[in-house]
PDB file with one MODEL, atoms N, CA, C and O in Angstrom:
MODEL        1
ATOM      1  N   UNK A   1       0.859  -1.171   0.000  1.00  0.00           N
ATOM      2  CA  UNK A   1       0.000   0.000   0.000  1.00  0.00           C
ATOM      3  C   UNK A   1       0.894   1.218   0.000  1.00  0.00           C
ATOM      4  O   UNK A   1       1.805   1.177   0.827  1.00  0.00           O
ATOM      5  N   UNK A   2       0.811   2.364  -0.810  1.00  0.00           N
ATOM      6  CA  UNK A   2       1.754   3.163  -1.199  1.00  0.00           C
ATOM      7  C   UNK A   2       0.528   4.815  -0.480  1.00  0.00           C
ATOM      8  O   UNK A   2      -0.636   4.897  -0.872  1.00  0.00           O
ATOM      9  N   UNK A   3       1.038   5.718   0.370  1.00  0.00           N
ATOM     10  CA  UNK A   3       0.572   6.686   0.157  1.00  0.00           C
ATOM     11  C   UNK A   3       1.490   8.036   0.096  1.00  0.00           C
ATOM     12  O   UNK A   3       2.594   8.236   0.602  1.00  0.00           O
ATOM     13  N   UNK A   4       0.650   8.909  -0.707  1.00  0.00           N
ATOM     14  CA  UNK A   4       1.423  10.526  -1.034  1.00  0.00           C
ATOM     15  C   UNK A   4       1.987  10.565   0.267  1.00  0.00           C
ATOM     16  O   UNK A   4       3.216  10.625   0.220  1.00  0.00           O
ATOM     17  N   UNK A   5       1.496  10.551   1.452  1.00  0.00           N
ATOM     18  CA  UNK A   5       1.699  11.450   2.641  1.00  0.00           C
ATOM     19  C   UNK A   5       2.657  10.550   4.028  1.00  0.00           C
ATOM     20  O   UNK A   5       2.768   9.411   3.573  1.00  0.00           O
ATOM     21  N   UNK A   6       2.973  10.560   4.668  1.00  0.00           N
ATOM     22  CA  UNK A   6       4.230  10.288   6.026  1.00  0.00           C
ATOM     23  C   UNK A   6       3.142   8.763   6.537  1.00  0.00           C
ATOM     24  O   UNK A   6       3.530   7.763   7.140  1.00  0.00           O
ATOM     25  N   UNK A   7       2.350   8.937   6.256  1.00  0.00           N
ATOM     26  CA  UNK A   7       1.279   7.573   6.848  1.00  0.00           C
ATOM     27  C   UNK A   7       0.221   6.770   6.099  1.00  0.00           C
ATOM     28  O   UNK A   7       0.274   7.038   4.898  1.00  0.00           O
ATOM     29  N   UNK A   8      -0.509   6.079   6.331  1.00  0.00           N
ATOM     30  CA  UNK A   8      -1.609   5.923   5.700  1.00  0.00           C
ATOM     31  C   UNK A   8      -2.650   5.399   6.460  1.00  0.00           C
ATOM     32  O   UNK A   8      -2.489   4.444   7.220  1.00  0.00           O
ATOM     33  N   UNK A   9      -3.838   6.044   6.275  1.00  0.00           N
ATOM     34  CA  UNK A   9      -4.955   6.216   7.077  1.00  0.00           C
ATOM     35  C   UNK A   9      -6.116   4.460   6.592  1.00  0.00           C
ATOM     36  O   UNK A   9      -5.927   3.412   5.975  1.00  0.00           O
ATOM     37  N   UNK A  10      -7.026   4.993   7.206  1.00  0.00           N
ATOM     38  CA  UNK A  10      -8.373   3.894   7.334  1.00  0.00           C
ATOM     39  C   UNK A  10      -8.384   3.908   5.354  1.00  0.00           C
ATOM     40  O   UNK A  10      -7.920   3.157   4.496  1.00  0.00           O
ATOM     41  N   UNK A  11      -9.072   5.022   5.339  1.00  0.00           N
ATOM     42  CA  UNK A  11      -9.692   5.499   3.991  1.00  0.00           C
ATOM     43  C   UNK A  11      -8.624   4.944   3.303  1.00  0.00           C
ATOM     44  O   UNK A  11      -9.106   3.918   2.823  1.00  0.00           O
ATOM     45  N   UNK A  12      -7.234   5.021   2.904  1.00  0.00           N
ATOM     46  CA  UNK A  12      -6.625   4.829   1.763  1.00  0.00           C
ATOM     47  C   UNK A  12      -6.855   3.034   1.567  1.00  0.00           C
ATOM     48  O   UNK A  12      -6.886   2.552   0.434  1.00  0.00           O
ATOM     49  N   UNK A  13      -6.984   2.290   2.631  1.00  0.00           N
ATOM     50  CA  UNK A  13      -7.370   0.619   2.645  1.00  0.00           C
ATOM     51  C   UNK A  13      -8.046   0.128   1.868  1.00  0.00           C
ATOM     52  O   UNK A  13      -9.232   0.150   2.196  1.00  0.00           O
ATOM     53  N   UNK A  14      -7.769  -0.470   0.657  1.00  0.00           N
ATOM     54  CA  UNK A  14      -8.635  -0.911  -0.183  1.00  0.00           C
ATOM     55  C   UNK A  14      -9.736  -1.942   0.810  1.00  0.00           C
ATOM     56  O   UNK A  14      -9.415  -2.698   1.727  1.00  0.00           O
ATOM     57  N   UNK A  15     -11.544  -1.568   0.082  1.00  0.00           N
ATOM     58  CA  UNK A  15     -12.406  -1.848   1.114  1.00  0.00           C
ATOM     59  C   UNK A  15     -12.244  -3.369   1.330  1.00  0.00           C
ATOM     60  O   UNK A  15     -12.861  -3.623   2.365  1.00  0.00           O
ATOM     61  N   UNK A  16     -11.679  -4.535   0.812  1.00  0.00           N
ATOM     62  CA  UNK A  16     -11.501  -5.366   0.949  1.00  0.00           C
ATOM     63  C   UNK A  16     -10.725  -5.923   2.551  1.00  0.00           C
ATOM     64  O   UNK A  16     -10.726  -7.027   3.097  1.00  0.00           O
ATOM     65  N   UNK A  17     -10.114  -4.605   2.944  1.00  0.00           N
ATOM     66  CA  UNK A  17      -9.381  -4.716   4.406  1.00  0.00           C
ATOM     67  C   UNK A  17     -10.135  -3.548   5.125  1.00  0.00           C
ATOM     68  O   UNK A  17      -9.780  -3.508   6.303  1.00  0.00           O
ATOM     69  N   UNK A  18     -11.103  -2.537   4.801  1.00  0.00           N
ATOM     70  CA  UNK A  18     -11.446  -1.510   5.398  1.00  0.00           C
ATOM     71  C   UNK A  18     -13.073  -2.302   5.698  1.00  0.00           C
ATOM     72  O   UNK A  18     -13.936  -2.129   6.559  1.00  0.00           O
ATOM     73  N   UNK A  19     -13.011  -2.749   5.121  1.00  0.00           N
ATOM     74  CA  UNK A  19     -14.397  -3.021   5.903  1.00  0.00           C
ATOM     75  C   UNK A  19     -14.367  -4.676   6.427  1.00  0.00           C
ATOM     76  O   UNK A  19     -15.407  -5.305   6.617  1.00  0.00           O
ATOM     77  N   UNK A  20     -13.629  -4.989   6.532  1.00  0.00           N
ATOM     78  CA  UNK A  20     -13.697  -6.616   7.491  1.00  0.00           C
ATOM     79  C   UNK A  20     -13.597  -6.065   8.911  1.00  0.00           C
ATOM     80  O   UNK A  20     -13.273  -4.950   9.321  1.00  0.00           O
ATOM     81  N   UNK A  21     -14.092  -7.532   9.737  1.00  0.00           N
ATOM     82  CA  UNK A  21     -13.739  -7.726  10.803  1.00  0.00           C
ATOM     83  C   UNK A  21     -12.310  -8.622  10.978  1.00  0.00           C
ATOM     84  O   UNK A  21     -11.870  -9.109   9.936  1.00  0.00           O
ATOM     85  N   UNK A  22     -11.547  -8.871  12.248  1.00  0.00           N
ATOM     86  CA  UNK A  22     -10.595 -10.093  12.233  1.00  0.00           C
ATOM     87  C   UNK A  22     -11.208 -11.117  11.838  1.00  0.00           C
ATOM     88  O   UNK A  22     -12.188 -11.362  12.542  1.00  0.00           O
ATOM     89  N   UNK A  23     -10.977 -12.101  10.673  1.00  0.00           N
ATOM     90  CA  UNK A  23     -11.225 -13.571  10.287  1.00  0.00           C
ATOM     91  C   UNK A  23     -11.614 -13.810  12.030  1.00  0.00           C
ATOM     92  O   UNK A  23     -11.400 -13.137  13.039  1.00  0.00           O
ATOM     93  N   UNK A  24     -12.389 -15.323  11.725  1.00  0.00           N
ATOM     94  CA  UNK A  24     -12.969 -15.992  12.781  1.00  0.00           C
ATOM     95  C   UNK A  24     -11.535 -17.444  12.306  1.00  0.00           C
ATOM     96  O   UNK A  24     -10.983 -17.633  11.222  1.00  0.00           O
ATOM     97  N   UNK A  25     -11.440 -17.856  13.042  1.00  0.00           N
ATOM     98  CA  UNK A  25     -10.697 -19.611  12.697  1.00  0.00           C
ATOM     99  C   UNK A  25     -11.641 -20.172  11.825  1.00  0.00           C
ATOM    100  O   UNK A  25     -12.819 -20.368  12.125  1.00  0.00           O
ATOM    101  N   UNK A  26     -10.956 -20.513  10.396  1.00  0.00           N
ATOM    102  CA  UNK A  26     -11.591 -21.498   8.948  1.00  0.00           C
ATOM    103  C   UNK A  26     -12.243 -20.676   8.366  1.00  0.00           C
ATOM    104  O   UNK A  26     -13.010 -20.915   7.433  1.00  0.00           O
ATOM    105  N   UNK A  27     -11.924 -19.209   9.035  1.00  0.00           N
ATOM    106  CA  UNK A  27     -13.487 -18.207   7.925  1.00  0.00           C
ATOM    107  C   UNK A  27     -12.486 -17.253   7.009  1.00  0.00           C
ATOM    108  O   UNK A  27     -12.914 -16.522   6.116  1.00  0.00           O
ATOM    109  N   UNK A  28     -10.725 -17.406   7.464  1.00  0.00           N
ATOM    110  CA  UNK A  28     -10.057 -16.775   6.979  1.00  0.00           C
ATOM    111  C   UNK A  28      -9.690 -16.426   5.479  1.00  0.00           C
ATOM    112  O   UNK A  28      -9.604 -17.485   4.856  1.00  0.00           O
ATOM    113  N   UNK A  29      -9.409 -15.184   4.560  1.00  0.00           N
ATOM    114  CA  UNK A  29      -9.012 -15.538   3.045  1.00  0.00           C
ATOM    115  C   UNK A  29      -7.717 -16.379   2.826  1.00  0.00           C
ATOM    116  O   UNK A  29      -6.696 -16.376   3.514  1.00  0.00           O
ATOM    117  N   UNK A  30      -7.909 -16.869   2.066  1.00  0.00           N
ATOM    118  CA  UNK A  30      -6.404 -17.487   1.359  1.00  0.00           C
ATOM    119  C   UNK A  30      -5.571 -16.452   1.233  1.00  0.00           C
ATOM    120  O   UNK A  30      -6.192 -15.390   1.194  1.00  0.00           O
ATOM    121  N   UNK A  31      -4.340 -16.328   1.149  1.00  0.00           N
ATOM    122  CA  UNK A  31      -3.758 -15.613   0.352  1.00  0.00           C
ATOM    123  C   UNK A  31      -3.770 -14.830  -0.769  1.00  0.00           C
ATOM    124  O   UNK A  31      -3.541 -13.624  -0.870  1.00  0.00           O
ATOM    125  N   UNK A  32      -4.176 -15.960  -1.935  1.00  0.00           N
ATOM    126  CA  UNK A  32      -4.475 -15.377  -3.195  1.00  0.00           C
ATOM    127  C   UNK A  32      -5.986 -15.257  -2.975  1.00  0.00           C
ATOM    128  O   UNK A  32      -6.328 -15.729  -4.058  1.00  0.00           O
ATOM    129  N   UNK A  33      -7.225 -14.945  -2.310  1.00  0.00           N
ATOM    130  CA  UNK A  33      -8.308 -14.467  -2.307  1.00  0.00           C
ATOM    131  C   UNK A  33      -7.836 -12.764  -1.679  1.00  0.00           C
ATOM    132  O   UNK A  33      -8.322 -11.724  -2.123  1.00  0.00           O
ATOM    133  N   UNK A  34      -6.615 -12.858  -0.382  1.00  0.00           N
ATOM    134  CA  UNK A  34      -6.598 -11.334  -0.252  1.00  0.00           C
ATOM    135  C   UNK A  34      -5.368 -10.847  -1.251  1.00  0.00           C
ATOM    136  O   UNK A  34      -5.173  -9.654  -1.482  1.00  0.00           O
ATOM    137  N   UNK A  35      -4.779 -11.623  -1.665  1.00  0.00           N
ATOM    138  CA  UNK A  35      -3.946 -10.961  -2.790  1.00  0.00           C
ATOM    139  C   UNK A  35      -5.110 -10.264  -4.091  1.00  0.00           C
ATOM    140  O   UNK A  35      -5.249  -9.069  -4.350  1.00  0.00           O
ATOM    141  N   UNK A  36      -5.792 -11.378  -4.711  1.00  0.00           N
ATOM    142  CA  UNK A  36      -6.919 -10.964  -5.533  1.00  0.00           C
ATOM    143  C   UNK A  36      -7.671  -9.307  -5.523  1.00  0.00           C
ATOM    144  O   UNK A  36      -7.749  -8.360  -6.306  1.00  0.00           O
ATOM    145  N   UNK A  37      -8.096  -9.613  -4.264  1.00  0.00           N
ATOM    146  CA  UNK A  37      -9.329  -8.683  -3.424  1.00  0.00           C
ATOM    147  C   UNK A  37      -8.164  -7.383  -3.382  1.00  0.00           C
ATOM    148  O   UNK A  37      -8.613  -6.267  -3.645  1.00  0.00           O
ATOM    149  N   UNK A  38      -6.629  -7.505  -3.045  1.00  0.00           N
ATOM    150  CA  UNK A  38      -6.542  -5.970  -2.797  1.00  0.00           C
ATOM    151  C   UNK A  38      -6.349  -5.453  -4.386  1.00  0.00           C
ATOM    152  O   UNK A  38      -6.562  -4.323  -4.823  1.00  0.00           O
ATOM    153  N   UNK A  39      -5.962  -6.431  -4.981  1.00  0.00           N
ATOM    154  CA  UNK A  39      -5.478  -5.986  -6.623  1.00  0.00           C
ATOM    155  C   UNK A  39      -6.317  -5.231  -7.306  1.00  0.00           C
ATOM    156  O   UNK A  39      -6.068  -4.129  -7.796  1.00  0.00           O
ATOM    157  N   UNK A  40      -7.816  -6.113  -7.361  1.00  0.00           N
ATOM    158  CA  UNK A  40      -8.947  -5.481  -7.935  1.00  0.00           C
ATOM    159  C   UNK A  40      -9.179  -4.431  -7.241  1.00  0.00           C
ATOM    160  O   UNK A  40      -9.470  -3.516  -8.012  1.00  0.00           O
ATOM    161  N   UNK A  41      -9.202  -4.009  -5.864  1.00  0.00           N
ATOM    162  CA  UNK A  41      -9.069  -2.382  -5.771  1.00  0.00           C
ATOM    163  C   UNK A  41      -8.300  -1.594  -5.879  1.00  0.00           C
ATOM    164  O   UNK A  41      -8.471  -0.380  -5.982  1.00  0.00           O
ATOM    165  N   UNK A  42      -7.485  -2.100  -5.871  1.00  0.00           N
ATOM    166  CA  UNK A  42      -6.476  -1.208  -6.246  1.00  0.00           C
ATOM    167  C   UNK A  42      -6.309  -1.016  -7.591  1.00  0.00           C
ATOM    168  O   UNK A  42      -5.457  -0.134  -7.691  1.00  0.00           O
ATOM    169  N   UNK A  43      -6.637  -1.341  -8.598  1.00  0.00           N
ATOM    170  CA  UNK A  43      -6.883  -1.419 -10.121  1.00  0.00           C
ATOM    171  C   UNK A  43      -8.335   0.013 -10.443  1.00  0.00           C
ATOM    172  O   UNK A  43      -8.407   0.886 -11.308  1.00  0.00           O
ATOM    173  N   UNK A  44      -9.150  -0.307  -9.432  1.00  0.00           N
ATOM    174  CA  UNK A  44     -10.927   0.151  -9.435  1.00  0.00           C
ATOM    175  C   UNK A  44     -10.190   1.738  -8.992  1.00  0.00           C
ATOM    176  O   UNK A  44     -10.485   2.680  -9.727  1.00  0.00           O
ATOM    177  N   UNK A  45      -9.460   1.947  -8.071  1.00  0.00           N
ATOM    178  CA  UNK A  45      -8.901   3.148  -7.205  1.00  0.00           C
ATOM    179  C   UNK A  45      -8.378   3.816  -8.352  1.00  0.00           C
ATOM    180  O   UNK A  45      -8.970   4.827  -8.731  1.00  0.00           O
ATOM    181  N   UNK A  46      -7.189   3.350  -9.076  1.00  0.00           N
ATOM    182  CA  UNK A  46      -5.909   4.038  -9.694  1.00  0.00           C
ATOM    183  C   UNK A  46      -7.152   4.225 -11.425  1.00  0.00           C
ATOM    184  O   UNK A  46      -6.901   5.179 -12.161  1.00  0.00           O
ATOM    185  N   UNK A  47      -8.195   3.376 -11.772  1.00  0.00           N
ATOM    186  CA  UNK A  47      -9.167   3.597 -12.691  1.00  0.00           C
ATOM    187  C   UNK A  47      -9.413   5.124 -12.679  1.00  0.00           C
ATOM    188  O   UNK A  47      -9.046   6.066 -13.382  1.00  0.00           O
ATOM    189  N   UNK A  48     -10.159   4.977 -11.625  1.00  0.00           N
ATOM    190  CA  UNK A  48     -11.024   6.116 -11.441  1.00  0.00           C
ATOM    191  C   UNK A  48      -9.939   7.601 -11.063  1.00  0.00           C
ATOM    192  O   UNK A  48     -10.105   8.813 -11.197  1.00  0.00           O
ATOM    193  N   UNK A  49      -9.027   6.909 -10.643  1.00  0.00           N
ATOM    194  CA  UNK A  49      -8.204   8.491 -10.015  1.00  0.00           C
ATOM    195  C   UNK A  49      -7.795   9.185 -11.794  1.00  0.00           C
ATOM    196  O   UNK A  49      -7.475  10.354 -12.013  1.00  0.00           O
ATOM    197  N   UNK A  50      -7.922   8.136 -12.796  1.00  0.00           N
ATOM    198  CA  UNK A  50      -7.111   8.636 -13.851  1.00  0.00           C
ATOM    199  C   UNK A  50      -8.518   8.464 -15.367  1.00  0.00           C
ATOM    200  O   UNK A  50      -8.515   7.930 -16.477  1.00  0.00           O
ATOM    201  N   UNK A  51      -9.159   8.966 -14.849  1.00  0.00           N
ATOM    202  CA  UNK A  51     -10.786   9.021 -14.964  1.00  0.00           C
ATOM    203  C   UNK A  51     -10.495   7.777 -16.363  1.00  0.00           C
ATOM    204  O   UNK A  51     -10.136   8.119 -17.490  1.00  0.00           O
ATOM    205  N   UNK A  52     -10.708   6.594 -16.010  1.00  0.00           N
ATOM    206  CA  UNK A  52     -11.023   5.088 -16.635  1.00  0.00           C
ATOM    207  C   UNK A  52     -10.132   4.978 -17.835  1.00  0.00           C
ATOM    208  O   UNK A  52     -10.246   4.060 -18.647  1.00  0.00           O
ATOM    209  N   UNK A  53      -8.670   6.550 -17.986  1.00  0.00           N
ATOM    210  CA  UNK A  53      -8.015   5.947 -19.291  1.00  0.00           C
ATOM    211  C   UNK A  53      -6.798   4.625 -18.819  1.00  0.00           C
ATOM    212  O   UNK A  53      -5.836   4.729 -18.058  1.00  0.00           O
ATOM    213  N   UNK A  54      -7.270   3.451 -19.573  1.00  0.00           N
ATOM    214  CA  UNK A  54      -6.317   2.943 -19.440  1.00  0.00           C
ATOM    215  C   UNK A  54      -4.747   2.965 -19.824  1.00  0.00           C
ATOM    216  O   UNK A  54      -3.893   2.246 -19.306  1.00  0.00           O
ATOM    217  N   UNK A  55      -4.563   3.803 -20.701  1.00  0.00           N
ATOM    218  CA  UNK A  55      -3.092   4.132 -21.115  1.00  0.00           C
ATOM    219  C   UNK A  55      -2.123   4.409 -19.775  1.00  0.00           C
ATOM    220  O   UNK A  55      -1.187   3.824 -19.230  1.00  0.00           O
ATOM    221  N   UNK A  56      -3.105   5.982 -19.501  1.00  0.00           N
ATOM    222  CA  UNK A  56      -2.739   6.482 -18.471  1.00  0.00           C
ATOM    223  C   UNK A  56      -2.302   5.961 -16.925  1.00  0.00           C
ATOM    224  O   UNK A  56      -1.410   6.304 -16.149  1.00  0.00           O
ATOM    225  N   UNK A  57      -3.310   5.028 -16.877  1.00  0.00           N
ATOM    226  CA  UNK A  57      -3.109   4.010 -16.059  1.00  0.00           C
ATOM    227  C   UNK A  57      -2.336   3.058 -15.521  1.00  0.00           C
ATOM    228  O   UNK A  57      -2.088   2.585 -14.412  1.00  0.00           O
ATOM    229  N   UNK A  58      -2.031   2.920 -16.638  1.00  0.00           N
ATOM    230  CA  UNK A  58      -0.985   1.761 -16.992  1.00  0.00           C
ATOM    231  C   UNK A  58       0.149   2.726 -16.927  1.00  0.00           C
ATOM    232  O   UNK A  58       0.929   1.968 -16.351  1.00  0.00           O
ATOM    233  N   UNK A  59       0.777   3.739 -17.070  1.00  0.00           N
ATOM    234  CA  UNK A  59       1.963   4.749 -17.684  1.00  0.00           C
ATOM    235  C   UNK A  59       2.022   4.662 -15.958  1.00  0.00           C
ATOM    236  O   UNK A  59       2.907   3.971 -15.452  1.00  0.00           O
ATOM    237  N   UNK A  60       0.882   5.510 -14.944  1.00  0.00           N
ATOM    238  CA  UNK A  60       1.255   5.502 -13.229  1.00  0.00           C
ATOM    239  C   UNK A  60       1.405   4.587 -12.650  1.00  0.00           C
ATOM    240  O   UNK A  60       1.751   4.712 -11.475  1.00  0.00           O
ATOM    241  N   UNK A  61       1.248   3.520 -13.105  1.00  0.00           N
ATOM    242  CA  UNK A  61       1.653   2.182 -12.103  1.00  0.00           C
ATOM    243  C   UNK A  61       2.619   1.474 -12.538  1.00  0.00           C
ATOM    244  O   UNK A  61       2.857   0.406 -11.976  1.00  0.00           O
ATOM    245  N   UNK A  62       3.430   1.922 -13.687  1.00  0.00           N
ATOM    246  CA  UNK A  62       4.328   1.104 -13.918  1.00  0.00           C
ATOM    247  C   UNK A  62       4.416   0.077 -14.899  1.00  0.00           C
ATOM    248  O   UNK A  62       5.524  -0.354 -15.216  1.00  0.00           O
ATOM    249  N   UNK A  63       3.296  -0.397 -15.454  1.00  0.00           N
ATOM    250  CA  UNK A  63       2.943  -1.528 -16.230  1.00  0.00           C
ATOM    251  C   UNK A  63       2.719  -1.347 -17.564  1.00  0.00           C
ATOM    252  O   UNK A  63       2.327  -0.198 -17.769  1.00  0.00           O
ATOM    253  N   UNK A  64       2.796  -1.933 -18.446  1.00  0.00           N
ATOM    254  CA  UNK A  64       2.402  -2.021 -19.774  1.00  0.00           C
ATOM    255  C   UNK A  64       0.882  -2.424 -19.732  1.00  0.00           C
ATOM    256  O   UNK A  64       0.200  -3.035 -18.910  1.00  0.00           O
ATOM    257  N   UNK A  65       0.548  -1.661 -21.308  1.00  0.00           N
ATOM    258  CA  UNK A  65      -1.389  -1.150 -21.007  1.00  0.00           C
ATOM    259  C   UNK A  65      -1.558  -2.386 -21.468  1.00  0.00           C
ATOM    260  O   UNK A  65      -2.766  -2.623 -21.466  1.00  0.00           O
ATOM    261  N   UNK A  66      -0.750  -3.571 -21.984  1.00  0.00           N
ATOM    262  CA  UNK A  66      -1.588  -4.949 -22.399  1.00  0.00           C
ATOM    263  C   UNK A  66      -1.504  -5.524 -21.368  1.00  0.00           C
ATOM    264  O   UNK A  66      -2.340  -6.397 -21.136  1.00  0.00           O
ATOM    265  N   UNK A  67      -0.466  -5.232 -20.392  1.00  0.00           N
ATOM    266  CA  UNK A  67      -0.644  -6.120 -18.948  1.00  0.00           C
ATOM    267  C   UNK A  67      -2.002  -5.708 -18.123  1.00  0.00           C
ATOM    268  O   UNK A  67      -2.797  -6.537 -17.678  1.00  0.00           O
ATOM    269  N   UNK A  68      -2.134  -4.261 -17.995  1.00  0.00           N
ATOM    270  CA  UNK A  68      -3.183  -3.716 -17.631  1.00  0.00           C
ATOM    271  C   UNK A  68      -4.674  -3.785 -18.115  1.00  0.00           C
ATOM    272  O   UNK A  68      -5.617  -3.432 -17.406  1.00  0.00           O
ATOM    273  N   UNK A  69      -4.792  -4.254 -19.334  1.00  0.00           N
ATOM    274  CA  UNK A  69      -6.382  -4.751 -19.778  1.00  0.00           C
ATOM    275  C   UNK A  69      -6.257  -6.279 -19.307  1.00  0.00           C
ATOM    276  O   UNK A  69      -7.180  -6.676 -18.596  1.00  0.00           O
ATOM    277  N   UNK A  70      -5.147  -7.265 -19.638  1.00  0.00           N
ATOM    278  CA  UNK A  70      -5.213  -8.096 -19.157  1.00  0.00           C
ATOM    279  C   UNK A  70      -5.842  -8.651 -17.520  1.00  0.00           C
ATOM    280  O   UNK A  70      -6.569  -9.615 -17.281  1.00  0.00           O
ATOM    281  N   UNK A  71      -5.280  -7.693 -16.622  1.00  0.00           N
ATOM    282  CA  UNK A  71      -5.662  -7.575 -15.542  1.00  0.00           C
ATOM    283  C   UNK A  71      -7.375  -7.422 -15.251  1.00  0.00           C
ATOM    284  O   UNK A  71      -8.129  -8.203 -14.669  1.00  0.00           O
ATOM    285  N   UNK A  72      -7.633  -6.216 -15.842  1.00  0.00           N
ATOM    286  CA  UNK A  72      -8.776  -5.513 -16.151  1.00  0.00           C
ATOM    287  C   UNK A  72      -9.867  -6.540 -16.258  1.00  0.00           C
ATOM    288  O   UNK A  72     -10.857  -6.540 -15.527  1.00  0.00           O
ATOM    289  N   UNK A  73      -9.535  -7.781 -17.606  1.00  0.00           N
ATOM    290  CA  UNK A  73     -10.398  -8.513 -18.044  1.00  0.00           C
ATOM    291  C   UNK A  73     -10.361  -9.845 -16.559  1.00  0.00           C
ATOM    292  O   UNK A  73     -11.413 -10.259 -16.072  1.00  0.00           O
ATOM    293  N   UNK A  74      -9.477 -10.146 -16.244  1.00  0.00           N
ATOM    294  CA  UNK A  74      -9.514 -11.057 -15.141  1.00  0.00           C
ATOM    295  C   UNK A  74     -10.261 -10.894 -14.147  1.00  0.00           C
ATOM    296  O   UNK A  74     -10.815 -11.890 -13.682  1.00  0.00           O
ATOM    297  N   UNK A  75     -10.480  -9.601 -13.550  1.00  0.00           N
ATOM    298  CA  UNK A  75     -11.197  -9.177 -12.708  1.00  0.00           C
ATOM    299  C   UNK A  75     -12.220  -8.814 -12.953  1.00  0.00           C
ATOM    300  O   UNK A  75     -12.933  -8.370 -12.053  1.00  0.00           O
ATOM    301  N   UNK A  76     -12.747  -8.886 -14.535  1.00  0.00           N
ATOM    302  CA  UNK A  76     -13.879  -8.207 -14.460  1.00  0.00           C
ATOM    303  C   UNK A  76     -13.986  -6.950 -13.750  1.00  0.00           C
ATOM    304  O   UNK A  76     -14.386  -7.073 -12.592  1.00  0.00           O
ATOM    305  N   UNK A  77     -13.748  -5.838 -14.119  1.00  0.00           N
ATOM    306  CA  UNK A  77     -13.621  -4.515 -14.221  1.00  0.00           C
ATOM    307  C   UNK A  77     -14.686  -3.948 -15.503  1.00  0.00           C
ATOM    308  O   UNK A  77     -14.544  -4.284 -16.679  1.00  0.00           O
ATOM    309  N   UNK A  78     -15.428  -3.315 -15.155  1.00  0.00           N
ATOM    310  CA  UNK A  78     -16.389  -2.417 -16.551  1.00  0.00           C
ATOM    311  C   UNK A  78     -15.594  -1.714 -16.513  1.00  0.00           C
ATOM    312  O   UNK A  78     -15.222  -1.403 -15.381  1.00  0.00           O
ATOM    313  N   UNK A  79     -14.898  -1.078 -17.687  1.00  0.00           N
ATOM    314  CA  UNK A  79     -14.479   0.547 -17.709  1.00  0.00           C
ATOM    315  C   UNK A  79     -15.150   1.592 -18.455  1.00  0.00           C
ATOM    316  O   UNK A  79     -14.722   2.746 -18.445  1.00  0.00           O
ATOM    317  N   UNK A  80     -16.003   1.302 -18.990  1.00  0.00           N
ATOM    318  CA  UNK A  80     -16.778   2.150 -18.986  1.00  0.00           C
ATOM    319  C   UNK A  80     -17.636   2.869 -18.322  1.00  0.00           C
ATOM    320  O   UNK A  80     -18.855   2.742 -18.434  1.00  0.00           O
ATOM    321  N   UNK A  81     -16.946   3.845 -17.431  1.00  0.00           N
ATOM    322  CA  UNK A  81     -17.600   4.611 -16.482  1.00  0.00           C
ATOM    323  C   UNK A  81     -17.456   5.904 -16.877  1.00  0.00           C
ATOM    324  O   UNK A  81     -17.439   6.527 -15.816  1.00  0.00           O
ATOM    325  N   UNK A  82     -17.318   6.845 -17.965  1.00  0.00           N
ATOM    326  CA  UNK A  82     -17.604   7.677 -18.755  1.00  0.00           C
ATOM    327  C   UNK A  82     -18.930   7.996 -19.603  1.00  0.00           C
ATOM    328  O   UNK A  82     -18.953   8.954 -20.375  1.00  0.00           O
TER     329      UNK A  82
ENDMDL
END
C-alpha cells in the first residue's frame, strides 16, 4: 500500500481490508483471495483516479497497457464509467 503522505490512514485501505472484521478460525481468506481482493481495488482506485483511461493508467503504475487490460479482463472490471 503506497501513500502521497508520512502515513496511511483507514480510507486509503482498499475496502476489501477496510471493511472486514478479524477472520474468525476457517473463515479466513487465502492468500491469493486477499492478494486478488486488494489488486482489484487497487486497479478500481488508480481507474477512477485517472478518470477510466487505461493508457494512463498503466503509464502511473508502472505496467504495460496490455498487462493492464489483461488484468482488467480477469477481474472483471467495466471501464466504462464515462
Amino acid at each position: 500500500i503506497m501513500s502521497p503522505g508520512p502515513s496511511i490512514g483507514v480510507s486509503q485501505l482498499p475496502d476489501v481490508l477496510r471493511n472486514s472484521s478479524a477472520p474468525h478460525a476457517g473463515s479466513a481468506l487465502s492468500l491469493e483471495e486477499a492478494r486478488r481482493g486488494f489488486e482489484r481495488e487497487y486497479l478500481l482506485n488508480r481507474l477512477a483516479e485517472h478518470g477510466w483511461n487505461i493508457s494512463r493508467t498503466a503509464e502511473a503504475i508502472g505496467i504495460a497497457r496490455e498487462s493492464l487490460s489483461r488484468k482488467i479482463k480477469a477481474h472483471e472490471i467495466e471501464v466504462d464509467r464515462g
